[in-house]
C-alpha positions as CSV (number, residue, x, y, z in Angstrom):
1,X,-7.8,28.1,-13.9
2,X,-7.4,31.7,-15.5
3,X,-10.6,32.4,-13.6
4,X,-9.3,31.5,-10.3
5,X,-6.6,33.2,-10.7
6,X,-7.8,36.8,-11.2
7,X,-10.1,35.8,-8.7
8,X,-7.2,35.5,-6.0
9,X,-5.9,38.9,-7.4
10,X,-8.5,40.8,-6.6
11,X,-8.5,39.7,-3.0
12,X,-5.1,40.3,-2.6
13,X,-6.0,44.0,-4.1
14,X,-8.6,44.4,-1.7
15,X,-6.0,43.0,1.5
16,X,-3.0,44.9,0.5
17,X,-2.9,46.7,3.3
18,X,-2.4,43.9,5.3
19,X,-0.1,42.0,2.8
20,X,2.7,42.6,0.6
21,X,2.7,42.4,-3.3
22,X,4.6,39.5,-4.2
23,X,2.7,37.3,-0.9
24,X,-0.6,38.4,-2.6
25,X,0.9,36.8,-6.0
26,X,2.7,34.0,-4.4
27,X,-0.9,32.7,-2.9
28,X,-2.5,33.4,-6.4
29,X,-0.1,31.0,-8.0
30,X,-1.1,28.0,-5.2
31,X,-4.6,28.6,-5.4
32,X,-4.2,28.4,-9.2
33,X,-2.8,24.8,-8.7
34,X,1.1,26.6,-10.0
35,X,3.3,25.6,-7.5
36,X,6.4,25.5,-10.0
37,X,5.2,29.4,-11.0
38,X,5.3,30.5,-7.2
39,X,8.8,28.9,-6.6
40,X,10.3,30.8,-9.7
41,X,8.8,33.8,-8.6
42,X,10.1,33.3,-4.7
43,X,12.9,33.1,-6.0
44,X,12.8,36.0,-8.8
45,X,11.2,38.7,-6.5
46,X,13.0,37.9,-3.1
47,X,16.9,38.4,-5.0
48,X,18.6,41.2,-3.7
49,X,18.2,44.2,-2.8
50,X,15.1,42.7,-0.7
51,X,12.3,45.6,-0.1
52,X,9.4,45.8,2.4
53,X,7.2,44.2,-1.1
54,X,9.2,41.6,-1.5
55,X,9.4,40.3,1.6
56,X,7.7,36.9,2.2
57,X,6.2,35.7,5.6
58,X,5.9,33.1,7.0
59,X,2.8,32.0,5.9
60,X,3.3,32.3,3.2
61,X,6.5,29.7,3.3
62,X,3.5,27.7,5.1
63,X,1.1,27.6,2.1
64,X,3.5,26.5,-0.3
65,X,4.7,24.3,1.8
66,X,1.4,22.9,2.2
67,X,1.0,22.7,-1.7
68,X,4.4,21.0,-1.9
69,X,3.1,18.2,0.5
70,X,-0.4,18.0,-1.0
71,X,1.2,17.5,-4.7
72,X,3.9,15.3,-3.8
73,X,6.5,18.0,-5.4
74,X,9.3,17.2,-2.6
75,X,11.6,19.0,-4.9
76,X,10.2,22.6,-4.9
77,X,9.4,21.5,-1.2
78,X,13.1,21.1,-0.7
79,X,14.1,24.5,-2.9
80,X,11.5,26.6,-0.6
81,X,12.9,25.1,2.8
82,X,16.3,26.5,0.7
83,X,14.9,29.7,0.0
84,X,13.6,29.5,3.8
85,X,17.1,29.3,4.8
86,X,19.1,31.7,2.1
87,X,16.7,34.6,3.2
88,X,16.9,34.1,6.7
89,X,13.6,33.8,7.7
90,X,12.7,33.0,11.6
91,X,11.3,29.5,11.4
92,X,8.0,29.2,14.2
93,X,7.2,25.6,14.9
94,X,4.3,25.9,12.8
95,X,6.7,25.7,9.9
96,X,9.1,23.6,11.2
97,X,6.6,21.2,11.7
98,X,5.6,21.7,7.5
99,X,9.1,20.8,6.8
100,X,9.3,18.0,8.9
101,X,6.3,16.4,6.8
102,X,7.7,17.3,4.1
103,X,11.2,15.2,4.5
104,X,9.2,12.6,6.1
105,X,7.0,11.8,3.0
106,X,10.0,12.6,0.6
107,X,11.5,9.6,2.6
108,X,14.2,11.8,4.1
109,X,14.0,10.9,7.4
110,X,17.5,11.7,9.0
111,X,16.8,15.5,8.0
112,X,12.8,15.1,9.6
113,X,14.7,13.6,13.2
114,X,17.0,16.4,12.3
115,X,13.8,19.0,12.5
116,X,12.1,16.8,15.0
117,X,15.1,17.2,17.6
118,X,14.8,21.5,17.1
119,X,11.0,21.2,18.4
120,X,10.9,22.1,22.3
121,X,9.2,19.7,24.7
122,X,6.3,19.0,24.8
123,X,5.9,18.1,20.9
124,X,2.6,18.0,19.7
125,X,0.8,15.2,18.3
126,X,1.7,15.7,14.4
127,X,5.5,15.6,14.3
128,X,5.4,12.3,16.5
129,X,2.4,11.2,13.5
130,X,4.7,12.4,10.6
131,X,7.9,10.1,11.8
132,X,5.8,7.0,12.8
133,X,4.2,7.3,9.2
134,X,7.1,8.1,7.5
135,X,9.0,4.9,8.6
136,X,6.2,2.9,8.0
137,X,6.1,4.4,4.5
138,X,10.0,3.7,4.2
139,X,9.4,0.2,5.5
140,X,11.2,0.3,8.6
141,X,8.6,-0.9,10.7
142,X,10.5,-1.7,13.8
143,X,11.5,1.6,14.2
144,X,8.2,3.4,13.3
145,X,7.1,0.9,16.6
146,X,9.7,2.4,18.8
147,X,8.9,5.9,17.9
148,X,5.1,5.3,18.8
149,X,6.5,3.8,22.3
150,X,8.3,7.0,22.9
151,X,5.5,9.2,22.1
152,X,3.6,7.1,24.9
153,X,6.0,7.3,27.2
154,X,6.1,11.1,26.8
155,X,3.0,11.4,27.7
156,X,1.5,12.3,24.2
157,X,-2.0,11.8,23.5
158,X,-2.1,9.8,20.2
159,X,-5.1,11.1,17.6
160,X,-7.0,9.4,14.7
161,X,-4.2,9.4,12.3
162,X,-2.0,7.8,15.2
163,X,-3.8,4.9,15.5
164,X,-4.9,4.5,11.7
165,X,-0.6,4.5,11.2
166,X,-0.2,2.4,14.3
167,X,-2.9,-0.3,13.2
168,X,-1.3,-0.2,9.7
169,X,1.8,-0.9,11.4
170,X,0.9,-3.9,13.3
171,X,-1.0,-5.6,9.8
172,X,2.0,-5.4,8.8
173,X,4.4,-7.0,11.3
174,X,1.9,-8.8,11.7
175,X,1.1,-8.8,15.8
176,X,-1.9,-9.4,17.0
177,X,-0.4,-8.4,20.3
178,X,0.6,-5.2,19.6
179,X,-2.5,-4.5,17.2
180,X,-4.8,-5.6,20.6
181,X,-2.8,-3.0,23.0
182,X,-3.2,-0.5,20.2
183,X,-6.9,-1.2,20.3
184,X,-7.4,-1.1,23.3
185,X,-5.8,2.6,23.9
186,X,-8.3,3.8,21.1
187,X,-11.0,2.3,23.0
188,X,-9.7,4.6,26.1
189,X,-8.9,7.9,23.6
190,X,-11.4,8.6,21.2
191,X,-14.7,7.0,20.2
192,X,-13.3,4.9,17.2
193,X,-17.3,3.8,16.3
194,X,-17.8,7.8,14.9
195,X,-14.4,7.9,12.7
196,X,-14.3,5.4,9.7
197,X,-10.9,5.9,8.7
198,X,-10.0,4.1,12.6
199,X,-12.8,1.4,12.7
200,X,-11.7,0.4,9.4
201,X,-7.8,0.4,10.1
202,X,-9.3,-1.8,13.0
203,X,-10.7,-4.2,10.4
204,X,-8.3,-4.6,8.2
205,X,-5.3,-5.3,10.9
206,X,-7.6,-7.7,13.2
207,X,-7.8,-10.0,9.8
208,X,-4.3,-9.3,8.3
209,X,-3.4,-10.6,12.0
210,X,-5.5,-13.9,11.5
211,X,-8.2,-12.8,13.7
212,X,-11.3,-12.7,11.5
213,X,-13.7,-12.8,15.3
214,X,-12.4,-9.7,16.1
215,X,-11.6,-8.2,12.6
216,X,-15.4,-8.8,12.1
217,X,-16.8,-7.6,15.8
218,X,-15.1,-4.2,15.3
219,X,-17.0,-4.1,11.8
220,X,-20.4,-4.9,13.0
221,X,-19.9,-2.4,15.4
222,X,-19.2,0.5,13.0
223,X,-22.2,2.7,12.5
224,X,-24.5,1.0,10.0
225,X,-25.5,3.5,8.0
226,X,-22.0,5.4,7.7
227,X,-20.2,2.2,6.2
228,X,-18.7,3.0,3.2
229,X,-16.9,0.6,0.1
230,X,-13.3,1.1,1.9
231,X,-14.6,-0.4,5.3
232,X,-16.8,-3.1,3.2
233,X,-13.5,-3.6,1.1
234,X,-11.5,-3.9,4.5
235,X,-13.8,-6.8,5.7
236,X,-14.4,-8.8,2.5
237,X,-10.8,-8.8,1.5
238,X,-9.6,-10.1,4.6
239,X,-11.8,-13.1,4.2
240,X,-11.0,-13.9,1.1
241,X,-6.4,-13.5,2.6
242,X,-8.0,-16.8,4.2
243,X,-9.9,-18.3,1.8
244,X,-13.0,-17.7,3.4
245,X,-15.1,-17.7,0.1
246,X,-18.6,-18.5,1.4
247,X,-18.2,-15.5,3.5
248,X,-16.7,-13.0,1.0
249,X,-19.6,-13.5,-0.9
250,X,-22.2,-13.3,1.3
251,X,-20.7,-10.5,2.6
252,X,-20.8,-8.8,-0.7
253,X,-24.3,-9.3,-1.4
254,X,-24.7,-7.7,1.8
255,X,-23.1,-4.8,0.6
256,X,-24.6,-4.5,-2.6
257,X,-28.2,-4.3,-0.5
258,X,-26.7,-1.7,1.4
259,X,-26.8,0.0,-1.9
260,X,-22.8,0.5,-1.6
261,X,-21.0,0.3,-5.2
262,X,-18.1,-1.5,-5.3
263,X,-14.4,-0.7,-6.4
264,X,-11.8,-2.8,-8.1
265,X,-10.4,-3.8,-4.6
266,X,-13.6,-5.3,-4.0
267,X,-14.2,-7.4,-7.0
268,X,-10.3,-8.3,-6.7
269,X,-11.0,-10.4,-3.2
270,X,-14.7,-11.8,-5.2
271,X,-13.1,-13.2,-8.4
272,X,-10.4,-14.3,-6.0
273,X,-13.1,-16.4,-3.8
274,X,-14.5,-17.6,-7.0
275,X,-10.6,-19.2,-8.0
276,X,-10.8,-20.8,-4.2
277,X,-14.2,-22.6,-4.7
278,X,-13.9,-23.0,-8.5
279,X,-17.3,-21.6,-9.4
280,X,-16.4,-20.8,-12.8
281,X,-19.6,-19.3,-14.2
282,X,-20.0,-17.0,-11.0
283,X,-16.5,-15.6,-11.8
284,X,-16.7,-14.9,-15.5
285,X,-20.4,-13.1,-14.7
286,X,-18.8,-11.1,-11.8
287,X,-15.7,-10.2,-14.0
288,X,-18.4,-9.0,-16.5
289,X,-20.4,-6.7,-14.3
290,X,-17.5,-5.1,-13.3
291,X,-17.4,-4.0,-16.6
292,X,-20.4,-3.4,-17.9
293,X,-22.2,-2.2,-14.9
294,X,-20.0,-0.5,-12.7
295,X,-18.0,0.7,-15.3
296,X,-14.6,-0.5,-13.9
297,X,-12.0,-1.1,-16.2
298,X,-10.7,-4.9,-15.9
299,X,-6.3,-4.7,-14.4
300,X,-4.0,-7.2,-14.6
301,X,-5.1,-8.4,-11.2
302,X,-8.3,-9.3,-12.2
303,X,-7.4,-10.8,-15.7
304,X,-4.9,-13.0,-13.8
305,X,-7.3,-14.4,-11.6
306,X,-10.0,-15.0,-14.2
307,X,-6.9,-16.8,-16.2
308,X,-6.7,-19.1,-12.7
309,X,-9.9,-19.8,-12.3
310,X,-10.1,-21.3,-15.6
311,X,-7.3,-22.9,-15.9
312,X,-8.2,-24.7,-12.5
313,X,-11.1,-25.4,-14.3
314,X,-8.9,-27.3,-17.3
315,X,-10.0,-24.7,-19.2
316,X,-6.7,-23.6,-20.3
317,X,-7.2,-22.9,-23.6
318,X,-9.8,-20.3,-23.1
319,X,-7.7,-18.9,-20.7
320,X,-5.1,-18.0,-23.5
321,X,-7.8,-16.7,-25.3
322,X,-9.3,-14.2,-22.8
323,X,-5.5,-13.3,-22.4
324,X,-5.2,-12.5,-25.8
325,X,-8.4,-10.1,-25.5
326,X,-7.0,-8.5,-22.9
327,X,-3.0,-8.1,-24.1
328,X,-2.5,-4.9,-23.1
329,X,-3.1,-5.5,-18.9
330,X,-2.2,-8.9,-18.8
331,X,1.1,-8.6,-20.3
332,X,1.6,-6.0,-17.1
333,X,1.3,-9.1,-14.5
334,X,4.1,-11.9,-14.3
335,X,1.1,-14.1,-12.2
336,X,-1.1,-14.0,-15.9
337,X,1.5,-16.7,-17.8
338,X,2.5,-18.5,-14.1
339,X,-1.0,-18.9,-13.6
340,X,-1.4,-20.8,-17.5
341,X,1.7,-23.1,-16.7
342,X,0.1,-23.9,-13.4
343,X,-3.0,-25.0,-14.9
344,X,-1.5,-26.8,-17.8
345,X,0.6,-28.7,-15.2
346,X,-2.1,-30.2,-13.6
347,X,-4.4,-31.1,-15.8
348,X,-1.4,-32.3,-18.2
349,X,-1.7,-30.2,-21.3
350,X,1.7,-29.8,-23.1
351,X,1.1,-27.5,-26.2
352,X,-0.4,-25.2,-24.4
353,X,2.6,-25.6,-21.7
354,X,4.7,-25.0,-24.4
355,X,3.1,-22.2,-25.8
356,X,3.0,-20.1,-22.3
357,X,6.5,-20.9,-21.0
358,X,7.6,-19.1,-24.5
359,X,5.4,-16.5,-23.9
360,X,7.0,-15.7,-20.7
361,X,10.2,-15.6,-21.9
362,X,9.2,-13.1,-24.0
363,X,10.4,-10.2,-22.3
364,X,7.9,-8.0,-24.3
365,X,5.2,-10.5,-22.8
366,X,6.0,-9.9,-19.5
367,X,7.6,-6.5,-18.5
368,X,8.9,-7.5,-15.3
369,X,9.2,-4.7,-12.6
370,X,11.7,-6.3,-10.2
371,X,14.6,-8.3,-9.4
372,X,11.9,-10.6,-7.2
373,X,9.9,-10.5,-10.7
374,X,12.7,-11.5,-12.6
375,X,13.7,-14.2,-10.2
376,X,10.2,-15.6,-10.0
377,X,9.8,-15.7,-14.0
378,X,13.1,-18.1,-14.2
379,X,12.0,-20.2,-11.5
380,X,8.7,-20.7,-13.6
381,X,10.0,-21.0,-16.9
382,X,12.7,-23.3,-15.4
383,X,10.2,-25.6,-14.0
384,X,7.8,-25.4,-17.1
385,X,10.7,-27.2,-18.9
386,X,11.5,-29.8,-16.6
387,X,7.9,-31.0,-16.8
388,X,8.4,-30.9,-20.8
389,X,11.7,-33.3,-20.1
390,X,13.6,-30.4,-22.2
391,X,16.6,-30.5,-20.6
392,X,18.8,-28.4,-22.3
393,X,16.5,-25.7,-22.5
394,X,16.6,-26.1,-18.7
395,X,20.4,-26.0,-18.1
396,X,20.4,-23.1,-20.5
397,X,17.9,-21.2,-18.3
398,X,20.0,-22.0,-15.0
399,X,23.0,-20.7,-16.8
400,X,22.0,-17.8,-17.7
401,X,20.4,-17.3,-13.6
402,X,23.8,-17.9,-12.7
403,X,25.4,-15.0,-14.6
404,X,22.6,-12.5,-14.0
405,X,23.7,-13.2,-10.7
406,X,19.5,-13.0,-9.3
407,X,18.3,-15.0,-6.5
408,X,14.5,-15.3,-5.8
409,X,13.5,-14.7,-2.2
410,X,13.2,-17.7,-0.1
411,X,9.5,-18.3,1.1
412,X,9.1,-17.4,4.8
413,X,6.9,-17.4,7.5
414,X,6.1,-15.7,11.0
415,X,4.4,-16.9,14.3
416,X,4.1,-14.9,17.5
417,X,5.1,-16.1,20.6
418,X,4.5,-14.3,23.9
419,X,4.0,-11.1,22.2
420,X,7.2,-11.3,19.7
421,X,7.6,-12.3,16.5
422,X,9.7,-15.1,15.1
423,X,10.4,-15.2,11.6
424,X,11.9,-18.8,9.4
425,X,13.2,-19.1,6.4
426,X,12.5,-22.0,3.9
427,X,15.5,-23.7,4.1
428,X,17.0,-22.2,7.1
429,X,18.0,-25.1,9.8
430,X,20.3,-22.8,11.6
431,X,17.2,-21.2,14.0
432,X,17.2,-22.4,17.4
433,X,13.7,-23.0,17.6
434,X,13.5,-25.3,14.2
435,X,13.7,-28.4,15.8
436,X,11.1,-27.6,18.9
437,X,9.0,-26.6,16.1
438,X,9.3,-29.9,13.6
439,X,8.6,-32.1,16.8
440,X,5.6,-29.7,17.7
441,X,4.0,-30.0,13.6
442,X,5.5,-33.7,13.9
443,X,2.9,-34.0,16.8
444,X,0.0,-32.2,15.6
445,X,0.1,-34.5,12.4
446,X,0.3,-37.5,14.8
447,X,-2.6,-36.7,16.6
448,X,-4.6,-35.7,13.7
449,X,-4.3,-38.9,12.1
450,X,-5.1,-40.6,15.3
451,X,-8.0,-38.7,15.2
């Protein structure tokens, strides 16, 4: 650090002609990794009465900026755009542009529209990128769409980061609809086979969207020998979102003979298709050379789905004992308990039912992180007692949901029809379309059985 930072001083010693004093000191600082330092010292050197060396240009306003948005400091960010405007500086679109980014991953978005209005026609490329990203970020997904509609419609040619957004977008939604359009602009643009970080946002919104055929063409057509863990990661989690456990495996044998090394993403969506097919022994030896071999440190996702598969397994008992090994994650993950009152439901086992729905009322047991969290603990707990038949326990739980005043999410779903989406609500009769839609399943059932 010191190193680097006499370093920078002597090339500002050797380019003073060119620049002033405290820009010369102000870059030292950011290439020292100080960002805090620099904003003191903008502000210290640059008070009144200003002088030719302490004026500060442009670019430099520009790299620290830059640092600001690299670091994720929106603060300082926000006190340089101040200084920026105390000291009167003529803002060039360059620097507008930094600014814009900056609000629009600070999740300011009415100031970045508020830059993004002051840029003259035609904008480039990265202003449009910055507000489609930074809604999607926000989760206002409907208008991150509409933004990317208008940039079209202007005429703007959409890049790489574009489409990895706009195919992040449509995963999302989901829309298959909008997610094939999108494709096939890319397919007219750029060649998305040379650029990873597209081919995989291809992936992984082609099986978020339920179309594993497609998800898995626009994998095998990636460059073999390019494919990194994230792509792999892309393909092999979106089999196991449907359950597709034969495949995620084979798929990751495939990719350990490509000599790629996994990540905890990877053995997530494995230990996950172990839970689905109930192979036990496969899990617990994955879950183990995680550890041992790759070196990657077991999270509260994977301890919960360990906990599931053995609890499918009516295992539940060694379930609370790999818990107990593992206190410090599990207790991080609400699912760890659920998935122990699940198991001991099925396969009948009231002590240990007992034991777990306790546990999770422990609030030092399970630090929930959300009023969802919170919801979905009572609703657990709650039911965990009905099954015991301890019904005062139960009222007392409903009671105290009452006063809390918490409501769990109702469970939804989405279909899209003729390129829109239509969203229902468990337990939600007021839709239009409900009743088209229970004759429709009523059928389908019908016919089945007939079959």
């Amino acid at each position: 650090m010191r190193f680097s930072s006499q370093l920078s001083d002597v090339n500002c010693r050797l380019f003073s002609s060119q620049l002033s004093d405290v820009n010369c000191r102000l870059k030292s600082l950011v290439i020292a990794g100080n960002l805090s330092s620099a904003v003191r010292l903008l502000y210290k050197k640059t008070s009144p009465p200003i002088s030719s060396s302490t004026t500060v240009y442009p670019h430099s306003y520009e790299l620290l900026l830059q640092d600001s948005i690299h670091r994720n400091q929106h603060t300082l960010g926000k006190r340089i755009h101040a200084h920026i405007i105390l000291t009167g500086v003529s803002i060039r679109q360059y620097l507008t542009i930094k600014l814009l980014i900056l609000y629009s991953t600070s999740g300011d978005l009415r100031t970045a529209h508020i830059l993004f209005d002051t840029i003259p026609e035609p904008r480039p490329t990265i202003p449009w990128n910055a507000l489609i990203s930074g809604h999607l970020r926000s989760g206002d997904l409907e208008a991150s769409m509409e933004i990317y509609v208008t940039m079209r419609f202007d005429g703007v040619r959409p890049d790489k980061f574009t489409f990895a957004s706009l195919f992040h977008l449509c995963a999302r939604l989901p829309s298959l609809h909008q997610g094939r359009l999108a494709h096939g602009v890319l397919l007219k643009t750029l060649s998305p086979a040379s650029n990873l970080i597209v081919v995989t946002s291809v992936v992984d919104m082609y099986t978020k969207c339920s179309s594993l055929l497609d998800g898995r063409r626009a994998f095998d057509e990636s460059t073999p020998g390019s494919r990194n863990v994230i792509i792999w990661t892309a393909m092999i989690s979106g089999y196991a979102y449907h359950g597709r456990s034969n495949d995620v495996l084979s798929l990751f044998d495939e990719m350990l003979s490509d000599s790629v090394i996994p990540n905890h993403i990877t053995f997530l969506a494995v230990l996950s298709a172990c839970v689905h097919t109930g192979q036990v022994t496969d899990g617990l030896d994955y879950f183990h050379i995680m550890q041992s071999k790759y070196r990657i440190p077991a999270r509260a996702e994977h301890v919960c789905a360990v906990v599931d598969l053995l609890c499918r397994a009516a295992r539940p008992r060694d379930a609370v004992v790999l818990i107990e090994r593992y206190r410090a994650v599990a207790n991080r993950h609400v699912g760890v308990w659920g998935a122990v009152i699940g198991g001991c439901k099925m396969h009948e086992d009231e002590v240990i039912l007992e034991d777990a729905v306790w546990r999770l009322c422990d609030g030092g047991a399970a630090r929930t992180r959300s009023p969802e969290e919170v919801a979905e603990r009572f609703v657990m707990v709650s039911n965990a007692l009905a099954r015991l038949k301890m019904w005062r326990d139960v009222e007392r739980v409903r009671e105290m949901v009452k006063k809390t005043e918490i409501r769990k999410v109702p469970g939804w779903s989405s279909v899209e029809i003729c390129g829109a989406a239509r969203v229902f609500f468990a337990g939600n009769l007021s839709e239009k379309d409900v009743e088209g839609v229970v004759i429709g399943l009523h059928n389908l059932c019908l016919n089945h059985s007939l079959q």
